[in-house]
N, C-alpha and C positions, 0 to 999 in steps of 0.2 A: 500212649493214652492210658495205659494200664497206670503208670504211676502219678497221676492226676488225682487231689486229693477231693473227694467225692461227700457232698454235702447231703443230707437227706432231707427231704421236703416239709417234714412235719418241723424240722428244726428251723428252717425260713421262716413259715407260719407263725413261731412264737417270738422269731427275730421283730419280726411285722407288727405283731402285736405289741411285742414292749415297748416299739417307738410312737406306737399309735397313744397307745396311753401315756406318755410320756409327756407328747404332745396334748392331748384333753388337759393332764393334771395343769400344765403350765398357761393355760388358757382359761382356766377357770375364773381368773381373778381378773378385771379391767382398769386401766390406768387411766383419769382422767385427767383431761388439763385444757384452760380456758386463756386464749389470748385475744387480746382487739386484732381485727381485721390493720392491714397496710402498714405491718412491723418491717422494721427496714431489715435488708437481706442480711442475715449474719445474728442475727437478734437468739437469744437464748431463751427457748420455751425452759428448761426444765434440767437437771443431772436427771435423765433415764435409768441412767449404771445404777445410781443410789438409789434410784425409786423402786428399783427391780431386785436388789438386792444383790447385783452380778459384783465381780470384781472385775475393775478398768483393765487389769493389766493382761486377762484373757481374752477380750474384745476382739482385737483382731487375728488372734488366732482360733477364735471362735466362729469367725466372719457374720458377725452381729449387722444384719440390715433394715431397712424400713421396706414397706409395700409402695410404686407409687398411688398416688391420687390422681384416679381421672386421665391416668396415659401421663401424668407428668409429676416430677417429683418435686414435691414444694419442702418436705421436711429430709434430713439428714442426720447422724449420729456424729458427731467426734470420738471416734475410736481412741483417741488420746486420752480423753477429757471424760468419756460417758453423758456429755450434756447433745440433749436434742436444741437442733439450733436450722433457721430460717433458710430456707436456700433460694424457694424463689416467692414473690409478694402474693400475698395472699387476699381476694377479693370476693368481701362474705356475698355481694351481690351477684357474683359470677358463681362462684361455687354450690352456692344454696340458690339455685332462680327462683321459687315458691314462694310467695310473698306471706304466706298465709302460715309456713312455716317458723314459729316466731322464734326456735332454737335453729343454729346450724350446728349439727354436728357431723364430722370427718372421724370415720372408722378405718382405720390402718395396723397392722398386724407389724409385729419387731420379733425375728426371726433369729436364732443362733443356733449352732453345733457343737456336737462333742459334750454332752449330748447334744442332740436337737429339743429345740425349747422353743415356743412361742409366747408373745405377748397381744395381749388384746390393749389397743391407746385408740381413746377416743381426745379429740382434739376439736374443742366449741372454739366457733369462732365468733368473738362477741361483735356488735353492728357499733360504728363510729358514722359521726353525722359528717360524711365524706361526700356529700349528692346535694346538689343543690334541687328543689325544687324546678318544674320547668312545665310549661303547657304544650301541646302536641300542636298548637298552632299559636305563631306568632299577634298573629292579628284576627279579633273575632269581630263578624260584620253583622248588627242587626238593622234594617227596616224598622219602624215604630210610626205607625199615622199620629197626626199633630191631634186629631179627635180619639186615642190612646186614655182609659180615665187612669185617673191617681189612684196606684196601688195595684196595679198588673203585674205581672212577673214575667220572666225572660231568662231561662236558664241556659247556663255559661259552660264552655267546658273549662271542666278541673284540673288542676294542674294532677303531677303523677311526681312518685321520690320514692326512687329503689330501696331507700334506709326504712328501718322499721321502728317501732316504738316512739319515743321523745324524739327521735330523729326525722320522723315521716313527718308531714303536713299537719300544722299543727290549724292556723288560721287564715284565712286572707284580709287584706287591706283594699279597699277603693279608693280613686284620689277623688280629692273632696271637689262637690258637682249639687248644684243647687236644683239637679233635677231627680236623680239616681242615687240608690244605696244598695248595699248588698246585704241577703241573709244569710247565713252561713248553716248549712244542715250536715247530719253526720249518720252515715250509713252506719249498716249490722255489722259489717266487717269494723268500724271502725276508721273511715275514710272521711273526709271533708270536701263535701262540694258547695256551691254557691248559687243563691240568684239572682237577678238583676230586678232592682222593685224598682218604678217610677212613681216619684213621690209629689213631684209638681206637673201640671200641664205642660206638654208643650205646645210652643207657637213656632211653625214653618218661619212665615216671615221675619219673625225675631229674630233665629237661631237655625240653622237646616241641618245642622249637622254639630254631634257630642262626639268628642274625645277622651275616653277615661282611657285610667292606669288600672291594672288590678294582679294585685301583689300578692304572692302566695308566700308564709314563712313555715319553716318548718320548725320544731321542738328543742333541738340542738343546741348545744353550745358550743363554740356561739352557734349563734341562728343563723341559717339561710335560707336564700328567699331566689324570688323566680318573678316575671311578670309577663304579664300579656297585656296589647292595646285592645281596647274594645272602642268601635267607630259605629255609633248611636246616626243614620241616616234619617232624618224625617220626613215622612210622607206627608204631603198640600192633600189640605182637604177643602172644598169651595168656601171658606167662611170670610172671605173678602166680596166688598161693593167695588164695582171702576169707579175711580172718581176724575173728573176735569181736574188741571190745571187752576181754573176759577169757577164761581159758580155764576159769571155774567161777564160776557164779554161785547165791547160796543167797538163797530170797524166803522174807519170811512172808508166809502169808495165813490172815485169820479165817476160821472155819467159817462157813456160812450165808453167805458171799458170794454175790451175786445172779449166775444166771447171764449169759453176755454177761458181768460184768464185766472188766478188762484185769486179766492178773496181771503181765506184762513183758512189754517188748518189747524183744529180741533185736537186736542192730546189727552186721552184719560188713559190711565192705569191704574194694575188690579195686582196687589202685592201676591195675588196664585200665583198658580206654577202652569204649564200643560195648558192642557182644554179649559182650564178656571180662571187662566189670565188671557184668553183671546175673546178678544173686545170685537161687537161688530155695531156699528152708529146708525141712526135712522129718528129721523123728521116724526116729534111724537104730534097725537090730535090735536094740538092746540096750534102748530102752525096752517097758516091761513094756506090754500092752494092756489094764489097768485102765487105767494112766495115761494113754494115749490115748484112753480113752472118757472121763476125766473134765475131759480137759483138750484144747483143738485150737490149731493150730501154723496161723498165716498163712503162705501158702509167699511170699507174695510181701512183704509189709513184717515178719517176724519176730515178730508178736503172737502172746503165747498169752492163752489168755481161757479164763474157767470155763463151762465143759461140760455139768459134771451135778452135782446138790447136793455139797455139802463139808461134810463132818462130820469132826470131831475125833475122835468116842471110836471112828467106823471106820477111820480111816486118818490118821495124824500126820505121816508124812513121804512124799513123792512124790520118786522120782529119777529124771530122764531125760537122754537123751544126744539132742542137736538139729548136724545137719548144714548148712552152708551149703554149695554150689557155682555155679559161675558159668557160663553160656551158650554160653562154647565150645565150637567142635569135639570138640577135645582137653581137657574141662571138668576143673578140678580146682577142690579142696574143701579146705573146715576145720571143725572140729568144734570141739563146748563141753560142760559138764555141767551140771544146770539142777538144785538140789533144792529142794523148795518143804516147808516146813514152817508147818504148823496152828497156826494156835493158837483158843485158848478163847475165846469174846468175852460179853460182858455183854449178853446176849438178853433180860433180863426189863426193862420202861421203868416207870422212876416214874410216880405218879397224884397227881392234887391231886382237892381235892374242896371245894366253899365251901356253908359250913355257916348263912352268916348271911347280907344281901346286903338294901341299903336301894338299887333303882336311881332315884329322885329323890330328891333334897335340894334346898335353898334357895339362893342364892348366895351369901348374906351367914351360910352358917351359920360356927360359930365352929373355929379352930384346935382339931385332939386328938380331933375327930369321929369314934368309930367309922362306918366304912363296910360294911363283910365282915368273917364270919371264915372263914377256909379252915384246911384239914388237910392233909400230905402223905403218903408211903408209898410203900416200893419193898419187892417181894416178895426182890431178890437180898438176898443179904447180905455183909461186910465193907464192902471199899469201893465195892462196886457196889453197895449198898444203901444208904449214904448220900447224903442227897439236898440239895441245894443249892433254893432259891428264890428269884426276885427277879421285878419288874414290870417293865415299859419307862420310859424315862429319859425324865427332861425333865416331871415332872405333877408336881402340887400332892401328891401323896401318897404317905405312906412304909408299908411294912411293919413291922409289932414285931409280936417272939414274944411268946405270951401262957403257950403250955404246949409239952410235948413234943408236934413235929409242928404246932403249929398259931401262928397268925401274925392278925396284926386289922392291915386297911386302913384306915389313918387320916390326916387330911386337914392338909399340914404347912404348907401357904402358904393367906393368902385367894382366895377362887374370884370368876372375877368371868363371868356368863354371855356377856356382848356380847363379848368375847375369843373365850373357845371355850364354846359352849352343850352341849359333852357329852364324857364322856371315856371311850375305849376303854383299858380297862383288862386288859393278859395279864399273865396267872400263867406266868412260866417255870420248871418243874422239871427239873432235871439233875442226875442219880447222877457219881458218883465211879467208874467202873467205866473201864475200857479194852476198846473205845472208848466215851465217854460218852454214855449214853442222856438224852433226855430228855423232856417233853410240856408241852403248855402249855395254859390256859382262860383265855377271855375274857370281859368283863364289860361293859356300858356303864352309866357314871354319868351320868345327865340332872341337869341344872342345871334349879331351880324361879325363874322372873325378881323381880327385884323392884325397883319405880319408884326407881331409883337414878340415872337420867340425864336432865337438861334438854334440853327440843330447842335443836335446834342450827340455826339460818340459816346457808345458803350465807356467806353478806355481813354483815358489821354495819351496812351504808349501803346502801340502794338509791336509784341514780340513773334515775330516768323522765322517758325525754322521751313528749310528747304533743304533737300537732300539732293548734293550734288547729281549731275547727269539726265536732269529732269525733262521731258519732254517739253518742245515749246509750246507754249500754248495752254502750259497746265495751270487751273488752278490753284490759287495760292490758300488766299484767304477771302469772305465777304466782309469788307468793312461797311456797316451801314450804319445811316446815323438815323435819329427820331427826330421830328419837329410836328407839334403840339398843334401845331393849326392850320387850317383848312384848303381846301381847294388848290388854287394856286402856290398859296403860302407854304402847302405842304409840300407842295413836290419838289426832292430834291435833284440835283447834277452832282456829279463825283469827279475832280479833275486831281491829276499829281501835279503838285508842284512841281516846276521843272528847275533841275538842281545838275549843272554840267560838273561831270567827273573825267577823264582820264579818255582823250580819244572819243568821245561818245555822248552819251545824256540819259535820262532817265527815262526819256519817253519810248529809248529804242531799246530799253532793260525790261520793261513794264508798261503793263497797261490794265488800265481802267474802266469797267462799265461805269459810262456816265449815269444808269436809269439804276440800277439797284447794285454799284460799290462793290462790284465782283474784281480782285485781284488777278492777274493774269504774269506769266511770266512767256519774255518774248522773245527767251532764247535759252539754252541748254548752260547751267554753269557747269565752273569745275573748282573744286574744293583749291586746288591747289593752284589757281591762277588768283582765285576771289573767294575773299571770304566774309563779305557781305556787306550789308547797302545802307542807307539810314537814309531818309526821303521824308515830304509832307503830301499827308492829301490833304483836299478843302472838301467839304461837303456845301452847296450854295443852294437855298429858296429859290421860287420864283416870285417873291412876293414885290411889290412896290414901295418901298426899295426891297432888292434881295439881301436876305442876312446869311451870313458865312458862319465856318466853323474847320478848323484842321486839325489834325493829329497827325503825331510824330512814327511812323513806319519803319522796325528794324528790323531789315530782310538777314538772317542768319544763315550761311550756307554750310551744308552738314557733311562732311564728310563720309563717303562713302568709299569702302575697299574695292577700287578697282586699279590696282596700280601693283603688275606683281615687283616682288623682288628684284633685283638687277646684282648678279654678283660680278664686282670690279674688280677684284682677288682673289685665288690666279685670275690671273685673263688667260681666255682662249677664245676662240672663232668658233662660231653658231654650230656646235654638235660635235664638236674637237674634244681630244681627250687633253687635261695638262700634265705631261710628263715631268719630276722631278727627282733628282740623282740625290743617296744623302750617305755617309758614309756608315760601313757596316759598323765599325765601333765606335756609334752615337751612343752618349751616354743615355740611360732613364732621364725621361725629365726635357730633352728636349725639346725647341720646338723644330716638327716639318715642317710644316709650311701653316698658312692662316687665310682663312677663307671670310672676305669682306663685302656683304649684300647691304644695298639700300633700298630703299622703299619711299618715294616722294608721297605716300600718303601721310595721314594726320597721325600725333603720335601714338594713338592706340593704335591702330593701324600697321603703322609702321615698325612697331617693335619688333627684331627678327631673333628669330633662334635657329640653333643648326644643330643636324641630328647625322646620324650615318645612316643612310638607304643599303651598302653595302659596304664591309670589311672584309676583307678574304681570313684576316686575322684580329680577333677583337682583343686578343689577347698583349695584344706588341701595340695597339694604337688608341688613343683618347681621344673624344671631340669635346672643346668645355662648349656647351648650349649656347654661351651668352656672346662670347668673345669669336667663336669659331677656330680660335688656336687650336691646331694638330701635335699632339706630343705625343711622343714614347713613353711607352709603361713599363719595360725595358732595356734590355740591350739585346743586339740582334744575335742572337748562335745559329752554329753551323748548320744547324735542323729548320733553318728558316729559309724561304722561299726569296731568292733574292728578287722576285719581282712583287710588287705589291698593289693589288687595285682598291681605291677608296670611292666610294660617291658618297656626296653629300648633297644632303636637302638644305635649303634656308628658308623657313615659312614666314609669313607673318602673322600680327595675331588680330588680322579681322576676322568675320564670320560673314562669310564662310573663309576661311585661311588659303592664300594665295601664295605659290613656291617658286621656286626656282633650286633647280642642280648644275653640280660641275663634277667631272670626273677625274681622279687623282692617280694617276699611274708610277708608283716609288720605285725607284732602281735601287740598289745596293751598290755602293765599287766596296776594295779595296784599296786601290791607291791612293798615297798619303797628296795632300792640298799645299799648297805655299800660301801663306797669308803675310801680309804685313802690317804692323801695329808699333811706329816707333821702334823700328829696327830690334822690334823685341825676338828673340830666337823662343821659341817652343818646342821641348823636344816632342820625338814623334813615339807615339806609344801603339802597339798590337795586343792585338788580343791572341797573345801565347802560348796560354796552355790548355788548349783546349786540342791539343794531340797526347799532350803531359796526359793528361788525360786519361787518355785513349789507352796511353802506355802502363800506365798506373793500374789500371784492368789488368791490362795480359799479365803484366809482373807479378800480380799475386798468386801465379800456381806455384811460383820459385822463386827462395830466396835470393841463392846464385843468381837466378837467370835476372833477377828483377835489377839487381847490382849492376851485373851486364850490362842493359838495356838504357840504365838512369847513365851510366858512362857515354855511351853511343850518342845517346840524346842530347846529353850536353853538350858534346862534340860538335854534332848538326848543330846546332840553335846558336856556340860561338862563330861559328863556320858563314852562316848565313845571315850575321846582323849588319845591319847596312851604315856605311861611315857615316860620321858628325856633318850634316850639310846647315849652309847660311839660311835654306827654306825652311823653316819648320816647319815641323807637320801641323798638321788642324788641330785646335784644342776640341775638346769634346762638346762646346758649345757651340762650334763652327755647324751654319747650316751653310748646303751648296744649291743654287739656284740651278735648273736647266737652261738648256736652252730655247729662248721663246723670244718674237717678237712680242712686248707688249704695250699696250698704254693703259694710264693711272687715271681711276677718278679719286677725285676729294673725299673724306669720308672724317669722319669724327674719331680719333685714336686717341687715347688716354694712357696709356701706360710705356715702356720704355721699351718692351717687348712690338707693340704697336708702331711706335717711331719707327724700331730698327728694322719691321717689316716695311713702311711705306719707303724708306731709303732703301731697302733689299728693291721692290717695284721698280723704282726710280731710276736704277743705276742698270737692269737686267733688259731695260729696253733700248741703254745705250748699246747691250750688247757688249756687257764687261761682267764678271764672277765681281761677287760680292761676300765676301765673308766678316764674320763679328769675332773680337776676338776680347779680353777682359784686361782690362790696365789696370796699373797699381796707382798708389796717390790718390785715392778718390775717387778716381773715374769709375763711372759705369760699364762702358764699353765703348770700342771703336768701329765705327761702319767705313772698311775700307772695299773699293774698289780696283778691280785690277782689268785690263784688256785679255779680252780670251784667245786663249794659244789653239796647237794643235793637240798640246797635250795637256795633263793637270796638273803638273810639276813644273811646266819648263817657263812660270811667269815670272821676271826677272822683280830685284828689287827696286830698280827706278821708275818700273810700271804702275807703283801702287800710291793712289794718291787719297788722302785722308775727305772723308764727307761731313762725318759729324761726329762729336766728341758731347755726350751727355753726362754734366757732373752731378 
């Protein structure tokens, strides 16, 4: 601590000082500088360096700064350059808010070291006409009574414009209005407001409502402007009469008008508004008080209506005087004159009267048929007393005069009942009178039916399905037929045609409700005995004569799955296993044996597939679905079970799917077959090395020993192969049948593998070995037969006799 070099206080003190005054001297002087407001960023106020006298090239080592303004820094130096230049926009209306301020000045201090030195920069920010004018409300709404006088006033608000000087508000505009003008006044501060003079009257009814424009511009170059709508509302004041419609109106009305009826209604209006346009009416002193007992005045909608009877030969002419006034204070009124004049009307009504009258007839009766005679009569006379008659329109019948006054109903088109079974028949009478009276009678004509229509079936065809096994007894179908007319006529019988088929007839297949055409079936089908019917019914009237009608019936029978499977290959006996022997070195690809199911149902039905229920080995055996062939999927080795058990399912593909299984029990030999095929020799082939094998393991712990072993081996295997015989053995295609008694059904087989099974079948129930073996020259294969020994070798050559040869 001791060697710390040690300042003394009074020498700080004068440190202190000289930088203070250093500071003063360098602040004594102020920079000024004047730019428009909204200089774009980057803009160059000024060379500072030069204005200040500094030299650029110590700037940054001097670390020469600005103060911000306001928390943010709007100005900047270029240290390169010494020029003060724009950093961010500048907004004299943000900056200076004080409108009344009409300088803005920005005081900022420019700061350096080495020494330390200050600068005082003031920076005005001149006002640009960048503010449009604008009113604080869009739309200004005044009220003004239509009794308003010429030269009132109505003050508006002012618009407002942040800019100052030539830029602020300089005038406003009105749009031109042949009732309002504006005057324009000018505050202490120097501000411009406006106000609304009304220089013409207004009239409500004329006009109820002004729409001006009013445009404010401010000083600026260019100029901008601002606008508000101003909506001029006029208040009704009572300076309207009601007035009638006319000022004389003359009604007729007949005598004997019912009372309540409307004689007129009255219409005045009163171009107010409110309370000054509601009208109430009323009977002024000049109408006489008969006429207001015989007639009354609605004071609020202007109806008058009849009061008390109206007769002509008392009183002809009514005159009255009716007031309307309207709801104001100061309520004025208008008046009208109302004369109603009588007249005579034609009070006595024509009469009819029908003097003749047949109300049934036939349908079929003939054109020119009198029906009625009628008579008519009116007690008035002139031409109230002539009397007019006619029927309602659109019927089979016309009127003709017969004599004075009277008239015969007679029948102009043919009648048909099933149309219209009755016809309302009015008499209308009307006099000639003003206003015309008249009365009317009515009549009904009944139509008598008569067996004029065939019945009619729905269908000319009926399609019936029927699903086999159906109960007797069941219904089928309702055939019913329609016929159009009555009683007797209508009611029909239902019979089948009787159509002999086969052993029988239709009547003992089918049966018929004679009374409502219910189908019946009169016995149980079966799809596969019959498969359907095609028959007539009659439908017969009871009418005089009966009329007929048939349709054609095609009874459809459906088949149904009830028919299982039946498999006829193998054969065996009801719950028997079928044993078959097949040799150990069958090749891949084989067939064992083929499993052949039928189905007498219909061919959906009947479709069969075969599946395996059990395999002892899925590995070694294949079922195809379609065909039921059984093949190998290999060859057999020593690791296999030389017994082998298969079941098979055969479904069919109804619904619900109906089955049948058989069970396949495979032997393996070894011992080689004798076949014959055109004295052709085959030799017989083993499967050898499969001890080779065996040996071929052990030998590999020793080369010696292994040498050994393949010598040994060879030895045994020439040792043991068996001489050239005239049997040859089985070719690898050969299958060997067991022993079974069987018999064959018929069955549909397609391919050459199918043939040579139903020949394998054929030949195994005579109780002979059957094997297949492959010819040259084209053939396909030979199916020979041989008589079965005691052993499998020992079947001679002249035993074998040829069955079939497919080329």
């Amino acid at each position: 601590m001791e060697n710390l070099k040690k300042v003394h206080p009074r020498k700080r003190y004068v440190e202190a000082f000289f930088i203070l005054s250093s500071l003063l001297q360098s602040a004594s002087s102020v920079t000024h500088y004047s730019i428009p407001e909204e200089m774009e960023i980057g803009s160059v106020v000024a060379n500072l360096a030069a204005d200040l006298n500094l030299d650029v090239r110590t700037l940054n080592r001097r670390k020469m700064r600005l103060d911000n303004i306001a928390n943010k820094k709007y100005l900047e130096i270029n240290k390169e350059t010494g020029e003060l230049f724009i950093l961010e926009r500048l907004d004299r209306e943000y900056l200076c808010t004080t409108k009344a301020v009409t300088a803005c000045v920005l005081k900022l201090d420019a700061t350096i070291e080495n020494p330390v030195r200050m600068f005082n920069i003031e920076l005005e920010i001149l006002d640009i006409n960048d503010n449009a004018p604008h009113f604080r409300r869009d739309t200004m709404h005044l009220d003004i009574s239509e009794s308003t006088p010429v030269g009132e006033r109505f003050s508006l608000t002012n618009a407002v414009d942040p800019d100052i000087g030539l830029n602020s508000i300089k005038t406003y505009h009105l749009s031109e209005s042949d009732y309002f003008n504006i005057e324009i006044q000018t505050g202490r501060d120097g501000s411009k407001f406006t106000d609304l003079i009304l220089k013409k009257a207004l009239d409500r009814e004329e006009q109820n409502e002004h729409k001006l424009i009013l445009t404010a511009v401010d000083g600026g170059l260019p100029a901008r402007s601002g606008t508000a709508i101003i909506v001029v509302r006029v208040l009704d004041t009572n300076d309207n009469a009601p007035q009638f419609d006319k000022e004389s109106y003359t009604i007729n009305l007949s005598e004997n008008s019912p009372i309540g009826s409307l004689v007129v209604k009255l219409n005045a209006t009163d171009l107010d508004e409110g309370s000054n346009a509601d009208i109430t009416f009323l009977f002024s002193l000049y109408t006489s008080e008969k006429t207001q007992q015989t007639f009354t005045l609605n004071s609020d909608n202007g109806e008058i209506r009849v009061k008390d009877m109206v007769n002509y030969e008392d009183f002809k002419i009514y005159d009255m005087e009716i007031i309307a006034k309207d709801k104001a204070t100061n309520s004025l009124s208008g008046q009208c004159k109302l004369t109603i004049l009588i007249t005579d009307m034609n009070d006595n009504h024509p009469e009819i009267s029908v003097k003749s009258f047949q109300s049934a007839i036939k349908e079929n009766v003939e054109v020119d048929t009198v029906v009625a005679v009628v008579s008519v009569s009116d007690k008035d006379s002139g031409e109230n007393g002539v009397v007019d008659i006619k029927i309602n329109n659109n019927l089979p019948f016309v009127l003709r005069e017969s004599a004075d006054n009277y008239y015969e109903l007679v029948v102009s088109t043919p009648l048909d009942r099933e149309k219209v079974p009755e016809y309302d028949i009015t008499f209308t009478v009307t006099d000639r009178g003003t206003p015309q009276l008249s009365d009317n009678e009515t009549i009904t004509v009944e139509l008598i039916d008569v067996n004029d229509n065939v019945p009619q079936f729905s269908q000319t065809f009926y399609t019936i399905p029927v699903i086999e096994n159906n109960a007797p007894g069941a219904l089928l179908a309702s055939l019913t037929a329609l016929d159009p007319d009555l009683h007797e006529n209508q009611y029909l019988v239902y019979f089948i045609i009787e159509k002999d088929i086969v052993n029988t007839s239709m009547s003992m297949l089918f049966s018929i409700n004679p009374e409502n055409g219910n189908l019946y079936a009169l016995k149980t089908f079966d799809y596969e005995i019959e498969k359907g019917f095609l028959f007539h019914i009659e439908a017969r009237d009871s009418g005089v004569p009966p009329l007929s009608s048939n349709v054609t019936v095609h009874i459809i029978i459906m088949d149904q799955n009830d028919n299982n499977p039946v498999i006829v290959s193998p054969w065996r006996a009801h719950g028997s296993v079928v044993e078959e022997k097949i040799p150990r070195n069958t090749d891949k690809g084989s067939l064992v044996s083929k499993v052949i199911a039928i189905d007498t149902d219909s061919v959906h039905n009947s479709r069969i597939t075969y599946q395996f229920l059990l395999n002892t080995d899925t590995t070694l055996f294949s079922l195809d679905q379609y065909n039921g062939e059984i093949r190998t999927m290999r060859m057999f080795s020593y690791r296999d079970a030389r017994h082998q058990r298969l079941v098979v399912i055969a479904k069919d593909n109804g619904e619900p799917a109906l089955s049948a299984t058989v069970t396949i029990k495979l032997s393996t030999v070894e011992t080689a077959l004798k076949s014959y095929s055109d004295m052709t020799e085959v030799p017989l082939e083993y499967d050898i090395f499969s001890d080779l094998n065996l040996y071929l393991v052990i030998g590999l712990g020793s080369v010696s020993f292994l040498l050994l072993i393949t010598i040994l081996v060879t030895i045994v295997l020439k040792c043991q192969k068996p001489k050239p015989s005239k049997a040859a053995p089985p070719s690898r295609n050969s299958v060997i049948s067991s022993e079974r008694n069987s018999t064959f059904a018929d069955s549909t087989l397609v391919s050459n593998d199918a043939y040579w099974y139903s020949m394998f079948l054929a030949e195994t129930r005579k109780g002979k070995l059957v094997v297949r073996q492959p010819v040259p020259k084209g053939s396909r294969y030979v199916v020979s037969s041989l008589p079965r020994g005691t052993g499998l070798t020992d079947t001679s050559d002249s035993a074998a006799s040829t069955l079939q040869v497919r080329n």
